[in-house]
Structure formats: C-alpha cells, structure tokens
C-alpha positions in Angstrom: 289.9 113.7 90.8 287.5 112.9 94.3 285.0 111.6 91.8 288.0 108.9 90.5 289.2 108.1 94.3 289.1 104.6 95.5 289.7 105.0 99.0 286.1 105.6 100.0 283.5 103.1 99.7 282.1 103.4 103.1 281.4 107.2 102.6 278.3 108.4 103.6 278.2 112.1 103.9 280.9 114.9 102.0 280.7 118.2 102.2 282.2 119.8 99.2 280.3 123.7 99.8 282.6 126.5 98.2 285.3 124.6 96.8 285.0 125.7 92.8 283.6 123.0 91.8 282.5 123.8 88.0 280.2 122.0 85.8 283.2 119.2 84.3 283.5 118.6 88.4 280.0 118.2 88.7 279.1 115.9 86.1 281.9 114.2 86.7 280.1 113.4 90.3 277.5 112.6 88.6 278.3 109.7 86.9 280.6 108.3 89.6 280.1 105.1 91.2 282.9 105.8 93.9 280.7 106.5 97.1 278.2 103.6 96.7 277.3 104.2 100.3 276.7 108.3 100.1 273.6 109.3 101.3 274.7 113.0 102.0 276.2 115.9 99.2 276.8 119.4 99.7 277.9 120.8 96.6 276.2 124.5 97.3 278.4 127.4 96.8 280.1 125.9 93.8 280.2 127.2 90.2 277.4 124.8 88.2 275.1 126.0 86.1 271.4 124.8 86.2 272.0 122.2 83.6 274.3 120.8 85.3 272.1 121.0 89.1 269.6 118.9 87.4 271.8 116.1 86.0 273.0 115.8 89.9 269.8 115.7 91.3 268.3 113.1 88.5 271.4 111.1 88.9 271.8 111.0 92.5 268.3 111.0 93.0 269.1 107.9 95.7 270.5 110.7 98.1 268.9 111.2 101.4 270.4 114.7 101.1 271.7 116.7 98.0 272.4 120.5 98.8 273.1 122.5 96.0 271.7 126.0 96.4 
C-alpha cells in the first residue's frame, strides 16, 4: 500500500525496520516510483529473502542509504 501512496514526493528518509515487510512488500518498493526524492531506506528486520535484498539494492541503487540487514 506505502509503495502505492501519493502523498509523499518530498520524502527523503523512511524507516520501515521490523514491520513484516515480506518479499511481495519488498518488491513492490522496488519498483515504486513514489518517493522520487528518497535518499534513505531501512527495511532491516523485515521478512525478505536474499533474492528479494538484491532486487532492492540493484533497483534502488540511487540510495545514499539502504539498510537491510
């Protein structure tokens, strides 16, 4: 649903750490273009499996900061 939202283009960091995010949650991220201004992620503590860790980090390779472990 966060990766559908509309309400923040001017977000720059989001801290999403041990919220059960699971692999459909983090793909979905992935492919989102609703933050165009992020330059911070913290996704650790969630539930994504490897695969789905490198997808983020090739596709939001622009990141200043992506935390996933």
């Amino acid at each position: 649903i966060l990766a559908r939202a509309e309400a923040f283009p001017n977000l720059e960091e989001l801290q999403l750490g041990w919220n059960e995010i699971r692999d459909a949650g983090g793909r979905a991220f992935a492919q989102s273009q609703t933050f165009p201004k992020l330059k911070k992620l913290d996704l650790r503590g969630n539930f994504l499996a490897e695969e789905t860790k490198n997808t983020l980090k090739k596709d939001l390779a622009h990141l200043q900061s992506l935390k996933l472990y």
